[in-house]
TORVOZA-996464 format. One record per atom (N, C-alpha, C): residue number from 1; residue in three letters; atom name; x, y, z. Coordinates in Angstrom, 1 decimal, padded with zeros to 4 digits. Layout:
BEGIN
<i = NUM; aa = ala; at = CA; u = X; v = Y; w = Z>
...
REM end
This chain:
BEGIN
<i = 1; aa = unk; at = N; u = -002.4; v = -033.8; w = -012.0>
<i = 1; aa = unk; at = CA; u = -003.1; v = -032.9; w = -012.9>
<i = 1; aa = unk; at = C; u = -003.1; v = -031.5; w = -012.2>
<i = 2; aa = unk; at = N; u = -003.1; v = -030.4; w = -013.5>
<i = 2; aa = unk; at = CA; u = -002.4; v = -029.4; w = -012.3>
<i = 2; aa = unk; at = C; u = -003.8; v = -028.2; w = -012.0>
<i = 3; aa = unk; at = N; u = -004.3; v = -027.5; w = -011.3>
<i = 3; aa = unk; at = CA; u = -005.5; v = -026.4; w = -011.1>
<i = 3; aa = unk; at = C; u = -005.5; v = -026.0; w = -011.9>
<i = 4; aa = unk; at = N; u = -006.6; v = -025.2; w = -012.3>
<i = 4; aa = unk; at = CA; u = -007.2; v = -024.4; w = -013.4>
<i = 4; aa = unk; at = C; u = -006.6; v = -022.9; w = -012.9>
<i = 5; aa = unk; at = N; u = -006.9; v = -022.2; w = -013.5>
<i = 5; aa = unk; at = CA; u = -006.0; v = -021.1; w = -013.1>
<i = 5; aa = unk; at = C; u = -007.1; v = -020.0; w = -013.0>
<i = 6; aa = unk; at = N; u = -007.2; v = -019.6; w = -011.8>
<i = 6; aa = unk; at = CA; u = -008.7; v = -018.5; w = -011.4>
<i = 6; aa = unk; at = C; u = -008.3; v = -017.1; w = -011.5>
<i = 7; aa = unk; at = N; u = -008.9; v = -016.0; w = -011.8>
<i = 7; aa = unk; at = CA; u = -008.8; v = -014.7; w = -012.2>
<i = 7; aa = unk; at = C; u = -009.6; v = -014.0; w = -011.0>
<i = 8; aa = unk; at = N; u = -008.4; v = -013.6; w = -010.2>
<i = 8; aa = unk; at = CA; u = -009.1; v = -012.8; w = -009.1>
<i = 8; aa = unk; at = C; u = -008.7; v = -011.0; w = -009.4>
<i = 9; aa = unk; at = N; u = -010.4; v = -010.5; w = -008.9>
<i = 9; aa = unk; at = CA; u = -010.2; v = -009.2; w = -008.8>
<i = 9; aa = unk; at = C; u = -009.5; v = -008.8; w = -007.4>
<i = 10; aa = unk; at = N; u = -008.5; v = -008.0; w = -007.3>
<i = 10; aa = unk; at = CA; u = -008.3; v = -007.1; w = -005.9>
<i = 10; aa = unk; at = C; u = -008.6; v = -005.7; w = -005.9>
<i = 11; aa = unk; at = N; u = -009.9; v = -005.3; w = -005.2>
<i = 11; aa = unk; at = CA; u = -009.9; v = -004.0; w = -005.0>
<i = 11; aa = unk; at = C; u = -009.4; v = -003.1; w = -003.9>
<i = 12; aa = unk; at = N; u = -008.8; v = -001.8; w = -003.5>
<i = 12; aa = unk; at = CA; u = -008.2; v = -001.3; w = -003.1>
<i = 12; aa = unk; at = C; u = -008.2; v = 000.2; w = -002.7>
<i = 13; aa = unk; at = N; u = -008.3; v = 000.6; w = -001.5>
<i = 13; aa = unk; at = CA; u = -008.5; v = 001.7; w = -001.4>
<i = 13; aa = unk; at = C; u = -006.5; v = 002.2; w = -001.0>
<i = 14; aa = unk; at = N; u = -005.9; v = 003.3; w = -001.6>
<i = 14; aa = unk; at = CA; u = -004.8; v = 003.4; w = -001.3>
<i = 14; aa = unk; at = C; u = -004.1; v = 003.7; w = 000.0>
<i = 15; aa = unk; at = N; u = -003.0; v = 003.2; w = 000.9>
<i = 15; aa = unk; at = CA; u = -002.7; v = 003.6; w = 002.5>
<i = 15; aa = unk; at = C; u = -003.9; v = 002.6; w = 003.5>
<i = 16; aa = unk; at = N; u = -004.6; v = 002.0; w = 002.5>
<i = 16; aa = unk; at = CA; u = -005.6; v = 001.2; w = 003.6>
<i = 16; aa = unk; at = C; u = -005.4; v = -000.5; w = 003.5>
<i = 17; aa = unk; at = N; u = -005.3; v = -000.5; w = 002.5>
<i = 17; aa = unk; at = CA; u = -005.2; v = -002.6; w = 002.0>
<i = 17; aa = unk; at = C; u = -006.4; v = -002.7; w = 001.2>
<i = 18; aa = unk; at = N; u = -006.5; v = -004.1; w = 001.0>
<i = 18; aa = unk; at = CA; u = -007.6; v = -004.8; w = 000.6>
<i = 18; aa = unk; at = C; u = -009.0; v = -004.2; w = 000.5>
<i = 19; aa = unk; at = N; u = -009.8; v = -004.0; w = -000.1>
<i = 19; aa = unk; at = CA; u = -011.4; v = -003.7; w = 000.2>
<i = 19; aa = unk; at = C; u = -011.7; v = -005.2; w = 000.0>
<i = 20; aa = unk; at = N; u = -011.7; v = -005.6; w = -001.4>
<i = 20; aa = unk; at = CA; u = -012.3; v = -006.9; w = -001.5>
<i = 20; aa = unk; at = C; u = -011.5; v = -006.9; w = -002.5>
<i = 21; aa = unk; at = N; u = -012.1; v = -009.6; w = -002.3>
<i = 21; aa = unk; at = CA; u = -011.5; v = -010.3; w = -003.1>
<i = 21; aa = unk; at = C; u = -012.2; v = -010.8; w = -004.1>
<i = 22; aa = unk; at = N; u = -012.5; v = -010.8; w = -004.9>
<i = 22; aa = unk; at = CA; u = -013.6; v = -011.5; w = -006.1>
<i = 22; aa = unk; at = C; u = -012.5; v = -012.8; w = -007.0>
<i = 23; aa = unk; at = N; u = -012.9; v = -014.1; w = -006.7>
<i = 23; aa = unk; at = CA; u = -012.9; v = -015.0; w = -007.6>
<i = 23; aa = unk; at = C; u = -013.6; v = -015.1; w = -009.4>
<i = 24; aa = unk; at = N; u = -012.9; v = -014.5; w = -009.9>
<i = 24; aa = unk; at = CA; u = -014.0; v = -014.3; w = -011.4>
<i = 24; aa = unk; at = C; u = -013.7; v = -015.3; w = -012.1>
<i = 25; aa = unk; at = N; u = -013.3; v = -016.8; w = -011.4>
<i = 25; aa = unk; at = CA; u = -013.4; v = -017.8; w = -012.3>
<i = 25; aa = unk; at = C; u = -011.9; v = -017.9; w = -013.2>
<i = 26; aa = unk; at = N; u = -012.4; v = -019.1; w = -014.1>
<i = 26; aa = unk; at = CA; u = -011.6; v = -018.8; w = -015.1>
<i = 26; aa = unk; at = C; u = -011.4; v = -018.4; w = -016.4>
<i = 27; aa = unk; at = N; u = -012.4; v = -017.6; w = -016.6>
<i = 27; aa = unk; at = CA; u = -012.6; v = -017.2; w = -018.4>
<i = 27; aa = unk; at = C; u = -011.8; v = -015.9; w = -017.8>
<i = 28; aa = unk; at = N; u = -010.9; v = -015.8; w = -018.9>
<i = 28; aa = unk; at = CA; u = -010.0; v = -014.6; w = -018.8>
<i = 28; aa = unk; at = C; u = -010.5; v = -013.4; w = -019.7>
<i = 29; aa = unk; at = N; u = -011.5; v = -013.7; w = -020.6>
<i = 29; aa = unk; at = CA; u = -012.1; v = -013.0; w = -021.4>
<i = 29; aa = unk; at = C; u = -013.3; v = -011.7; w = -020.3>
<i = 30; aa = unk; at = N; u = -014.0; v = -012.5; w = -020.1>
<i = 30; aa = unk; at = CA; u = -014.9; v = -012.4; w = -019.3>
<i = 30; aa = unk; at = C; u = -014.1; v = -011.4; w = -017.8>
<i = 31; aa = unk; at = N; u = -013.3; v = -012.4; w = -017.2>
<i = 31; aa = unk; at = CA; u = -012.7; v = -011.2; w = -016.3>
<i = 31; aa = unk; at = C; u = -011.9; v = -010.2; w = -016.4>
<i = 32; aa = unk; at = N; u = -011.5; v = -009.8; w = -017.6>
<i = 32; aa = unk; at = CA; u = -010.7; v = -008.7; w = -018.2>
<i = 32; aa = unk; at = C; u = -011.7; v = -007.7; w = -018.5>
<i = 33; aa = unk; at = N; u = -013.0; v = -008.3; w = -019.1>
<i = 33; aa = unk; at = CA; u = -014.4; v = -007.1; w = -019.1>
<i = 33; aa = unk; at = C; u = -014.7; v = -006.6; w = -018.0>
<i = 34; aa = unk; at = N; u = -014.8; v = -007.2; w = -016.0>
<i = 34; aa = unk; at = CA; u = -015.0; v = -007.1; w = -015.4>
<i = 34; aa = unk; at = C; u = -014.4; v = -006.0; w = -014.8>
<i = 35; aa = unk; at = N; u = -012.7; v = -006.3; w = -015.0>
<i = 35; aa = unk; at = CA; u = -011.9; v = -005.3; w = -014.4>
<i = 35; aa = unk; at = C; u = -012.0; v = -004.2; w = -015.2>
<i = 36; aa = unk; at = N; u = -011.7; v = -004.1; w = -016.8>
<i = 36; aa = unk; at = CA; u = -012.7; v = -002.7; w = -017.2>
<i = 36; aa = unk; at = C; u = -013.4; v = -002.3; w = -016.6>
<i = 37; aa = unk; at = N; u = -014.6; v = -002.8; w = -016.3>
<i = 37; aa = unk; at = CA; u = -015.7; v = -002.1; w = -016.0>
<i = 37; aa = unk; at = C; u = -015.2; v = -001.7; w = -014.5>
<i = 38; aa = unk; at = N; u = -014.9; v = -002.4; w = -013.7>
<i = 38; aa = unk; at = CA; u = -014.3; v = -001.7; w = -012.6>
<i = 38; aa = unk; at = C; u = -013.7; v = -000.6; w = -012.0>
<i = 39; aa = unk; at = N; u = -012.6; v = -000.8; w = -013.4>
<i = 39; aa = unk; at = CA; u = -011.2; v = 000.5; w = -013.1>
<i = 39; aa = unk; at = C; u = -012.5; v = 001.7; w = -013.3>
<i = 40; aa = unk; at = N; u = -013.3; v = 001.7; w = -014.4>
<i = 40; aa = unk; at = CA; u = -014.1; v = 002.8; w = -014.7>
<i = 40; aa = unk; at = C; u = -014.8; v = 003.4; w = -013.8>
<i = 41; aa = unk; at = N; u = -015.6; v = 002.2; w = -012.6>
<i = 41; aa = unk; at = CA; u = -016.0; v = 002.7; w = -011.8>
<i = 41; aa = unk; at = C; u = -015.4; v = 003.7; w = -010.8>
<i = 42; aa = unk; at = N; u = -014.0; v = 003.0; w = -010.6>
<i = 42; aa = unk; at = CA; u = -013.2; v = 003.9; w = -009.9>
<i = 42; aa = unk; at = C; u = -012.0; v = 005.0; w = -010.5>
<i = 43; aa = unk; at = N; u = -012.6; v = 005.4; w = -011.2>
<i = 43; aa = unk; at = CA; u = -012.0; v = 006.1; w = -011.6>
<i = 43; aa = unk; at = C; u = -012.2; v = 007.4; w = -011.2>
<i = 44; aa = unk; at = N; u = -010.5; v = 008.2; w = -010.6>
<i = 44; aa = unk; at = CA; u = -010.8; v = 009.5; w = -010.3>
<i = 44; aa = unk; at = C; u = -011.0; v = 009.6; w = -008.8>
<i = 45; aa = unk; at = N; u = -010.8; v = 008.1; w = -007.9>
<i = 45; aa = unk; at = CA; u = -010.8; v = 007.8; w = -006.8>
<i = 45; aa = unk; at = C; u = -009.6; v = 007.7; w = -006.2>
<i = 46; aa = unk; at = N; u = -009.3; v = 007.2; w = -005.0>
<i = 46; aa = unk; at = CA; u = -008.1; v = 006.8; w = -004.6>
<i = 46; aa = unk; at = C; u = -008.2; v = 005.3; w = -004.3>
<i = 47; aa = unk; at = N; u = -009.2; v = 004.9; w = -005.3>
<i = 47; aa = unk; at = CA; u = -009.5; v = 003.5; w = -005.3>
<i = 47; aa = unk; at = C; u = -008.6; v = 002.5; w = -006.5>
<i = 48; aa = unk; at = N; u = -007.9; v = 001.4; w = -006.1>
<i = 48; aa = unk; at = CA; u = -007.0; v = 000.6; w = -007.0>
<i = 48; aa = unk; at = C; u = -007.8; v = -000.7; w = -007.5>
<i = 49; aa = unk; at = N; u = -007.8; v = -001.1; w = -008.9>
<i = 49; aa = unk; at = CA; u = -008.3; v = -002.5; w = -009.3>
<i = 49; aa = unk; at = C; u = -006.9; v = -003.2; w = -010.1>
<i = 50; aa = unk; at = N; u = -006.5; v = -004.7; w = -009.2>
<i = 50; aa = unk; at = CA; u = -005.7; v = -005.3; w = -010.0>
<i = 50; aa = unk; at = C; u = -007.2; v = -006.6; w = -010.4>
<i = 51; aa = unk; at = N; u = -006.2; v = -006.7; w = -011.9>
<i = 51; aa = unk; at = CA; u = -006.9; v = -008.9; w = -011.9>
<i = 51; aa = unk; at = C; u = -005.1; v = -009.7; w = -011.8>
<i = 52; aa = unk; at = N; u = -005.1; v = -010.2; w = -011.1>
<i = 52; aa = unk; at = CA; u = -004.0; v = -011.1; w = -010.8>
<i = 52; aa = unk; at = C; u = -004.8; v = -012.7; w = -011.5>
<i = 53; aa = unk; at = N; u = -004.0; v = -013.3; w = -011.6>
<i = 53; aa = unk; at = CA; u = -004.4; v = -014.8; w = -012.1>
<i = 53; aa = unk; at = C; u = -003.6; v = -016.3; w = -011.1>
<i = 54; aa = unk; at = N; u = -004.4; v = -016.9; w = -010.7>
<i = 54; aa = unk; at = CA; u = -003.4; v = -017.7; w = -009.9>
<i = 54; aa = unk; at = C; u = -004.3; v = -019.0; w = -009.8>
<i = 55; aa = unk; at = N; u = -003.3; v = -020.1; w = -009.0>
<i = 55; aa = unk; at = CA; u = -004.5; v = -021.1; w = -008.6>
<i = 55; aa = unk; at = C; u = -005.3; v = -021.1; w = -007.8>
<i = 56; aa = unk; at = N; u = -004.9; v = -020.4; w = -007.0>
<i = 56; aa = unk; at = CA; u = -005.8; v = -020.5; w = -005.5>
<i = 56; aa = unk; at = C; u = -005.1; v = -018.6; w = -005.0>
<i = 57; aa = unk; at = N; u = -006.5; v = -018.2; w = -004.2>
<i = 57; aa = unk; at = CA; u = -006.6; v = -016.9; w = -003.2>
<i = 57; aa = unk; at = C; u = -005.4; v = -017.1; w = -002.8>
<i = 58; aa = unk; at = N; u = -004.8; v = -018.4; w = -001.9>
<i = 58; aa = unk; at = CA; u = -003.5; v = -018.7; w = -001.2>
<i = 58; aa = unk; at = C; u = -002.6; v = -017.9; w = -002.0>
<i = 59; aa = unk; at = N; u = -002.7; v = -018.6; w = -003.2>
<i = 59; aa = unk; at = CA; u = -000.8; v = -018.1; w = -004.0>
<i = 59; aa = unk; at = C; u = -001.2; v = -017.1; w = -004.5>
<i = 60; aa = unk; at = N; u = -002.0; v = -016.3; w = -004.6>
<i = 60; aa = unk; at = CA; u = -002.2; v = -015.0; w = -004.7>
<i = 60; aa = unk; at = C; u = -001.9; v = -014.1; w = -003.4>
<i = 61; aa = unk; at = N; u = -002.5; v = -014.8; w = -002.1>
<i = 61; aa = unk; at = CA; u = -001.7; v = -013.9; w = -001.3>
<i = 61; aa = unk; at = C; u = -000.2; v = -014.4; w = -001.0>
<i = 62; aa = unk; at = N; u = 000.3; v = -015.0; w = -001.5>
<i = 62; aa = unk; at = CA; u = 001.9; v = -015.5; w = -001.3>
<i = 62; aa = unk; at = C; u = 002.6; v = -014.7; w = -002.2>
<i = 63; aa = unk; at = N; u = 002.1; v = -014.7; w = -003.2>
<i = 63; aa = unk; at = CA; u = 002.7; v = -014.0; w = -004.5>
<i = 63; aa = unk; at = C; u = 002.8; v = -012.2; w = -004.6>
<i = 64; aa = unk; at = N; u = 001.5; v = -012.4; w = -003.8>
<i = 64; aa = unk; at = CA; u = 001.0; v = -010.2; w = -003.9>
<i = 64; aa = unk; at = C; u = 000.6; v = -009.7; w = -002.8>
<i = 65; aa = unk; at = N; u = 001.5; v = -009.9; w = -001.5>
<i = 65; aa = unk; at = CA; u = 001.2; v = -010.0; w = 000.0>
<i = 65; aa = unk; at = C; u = 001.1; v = -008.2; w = 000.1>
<i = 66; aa = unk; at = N; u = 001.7; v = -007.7; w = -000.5>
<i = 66; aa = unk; at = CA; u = 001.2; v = -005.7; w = -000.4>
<i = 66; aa = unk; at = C; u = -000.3; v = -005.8; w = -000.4>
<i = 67; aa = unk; at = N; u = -000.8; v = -006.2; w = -001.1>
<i = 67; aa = unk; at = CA; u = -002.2; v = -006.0; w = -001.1>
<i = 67; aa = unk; at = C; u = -003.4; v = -006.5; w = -000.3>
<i = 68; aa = unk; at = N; u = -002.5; v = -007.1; w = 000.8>
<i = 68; aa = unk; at = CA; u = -004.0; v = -007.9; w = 001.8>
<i = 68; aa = unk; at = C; u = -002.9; v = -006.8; w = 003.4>
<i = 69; aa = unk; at = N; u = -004.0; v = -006.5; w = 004.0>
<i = 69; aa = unk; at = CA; u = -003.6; v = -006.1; w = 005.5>
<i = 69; aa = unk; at = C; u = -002.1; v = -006.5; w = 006.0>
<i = 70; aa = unk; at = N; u = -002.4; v = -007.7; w = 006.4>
<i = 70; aa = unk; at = CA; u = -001.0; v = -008.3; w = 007.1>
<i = 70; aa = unk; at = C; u = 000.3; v = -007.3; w = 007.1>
<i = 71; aa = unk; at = N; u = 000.5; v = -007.7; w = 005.6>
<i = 71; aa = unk; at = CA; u = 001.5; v = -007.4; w = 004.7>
<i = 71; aa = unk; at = C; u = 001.7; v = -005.9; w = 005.6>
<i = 72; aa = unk; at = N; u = 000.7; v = -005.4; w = 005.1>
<i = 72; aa = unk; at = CA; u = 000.9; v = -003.6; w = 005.6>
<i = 72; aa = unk; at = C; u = 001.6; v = -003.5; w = 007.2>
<i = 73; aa = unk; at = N; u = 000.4; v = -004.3; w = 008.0>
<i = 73; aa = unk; at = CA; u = 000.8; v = -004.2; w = 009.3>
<i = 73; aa = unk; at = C; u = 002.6; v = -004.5; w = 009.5>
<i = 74; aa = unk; at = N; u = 003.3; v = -005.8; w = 008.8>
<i = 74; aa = unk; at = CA; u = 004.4; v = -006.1; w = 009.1>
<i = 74; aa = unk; at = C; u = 005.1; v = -005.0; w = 008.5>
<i = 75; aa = unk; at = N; u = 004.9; v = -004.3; w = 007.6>
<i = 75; aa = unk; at = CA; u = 006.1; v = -003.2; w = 007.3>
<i = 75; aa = unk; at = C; u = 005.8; v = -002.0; w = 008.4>
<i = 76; aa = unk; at = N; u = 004.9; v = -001.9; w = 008.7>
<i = 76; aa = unk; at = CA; u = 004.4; v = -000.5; w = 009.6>
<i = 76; aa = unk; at = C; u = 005.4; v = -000.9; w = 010.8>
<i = 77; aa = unk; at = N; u = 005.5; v = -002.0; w = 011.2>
<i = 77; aa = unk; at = CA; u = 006.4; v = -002.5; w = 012.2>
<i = 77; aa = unk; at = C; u = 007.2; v = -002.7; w = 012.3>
<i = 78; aa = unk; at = N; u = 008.2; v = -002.4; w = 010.8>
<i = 78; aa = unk; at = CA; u = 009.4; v = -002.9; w = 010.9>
<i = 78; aa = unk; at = C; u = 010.1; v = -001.4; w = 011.2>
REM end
């Protein structure tokens, strides 16, 4: 049987990584209102909102590794 498929927010400040991760579940309706409301808040900032969709936080950061620290640190060092 396969996971439900969860709707995470990533927010973002640009040149820095990750701010935060929000699980918004799985109503896609519902978390597509959220990220609206979000982008709005940041709007005009140098603040980023994705909603990615996945099974788990995991394959989200496997899938979209720019967006969490790590990622950053390993390119800064290459």
């Amino acid at each position: 049987m396969s996971q439900p498929v969860h709707n995470f927010l990533i927010t973002f400040a640009t040149g820095e990584g990750t701010r935060s991760v929000e699980d918004l579940g799985t109503d896609v309706l519902a978390a597509m209102e959220t990220f609206r409301d979000r982008e709005q808040e940041v709007l005009g900032t140098d603040v980023g909102v994705v909603l990615l969709n996945a099974d788990s936080l995991e394959t989200v950061k496997a899938t979209h590794s720019s967006y969490f620290d790590g990622a950053r640190d390993l390119l800064r060092d290459l």
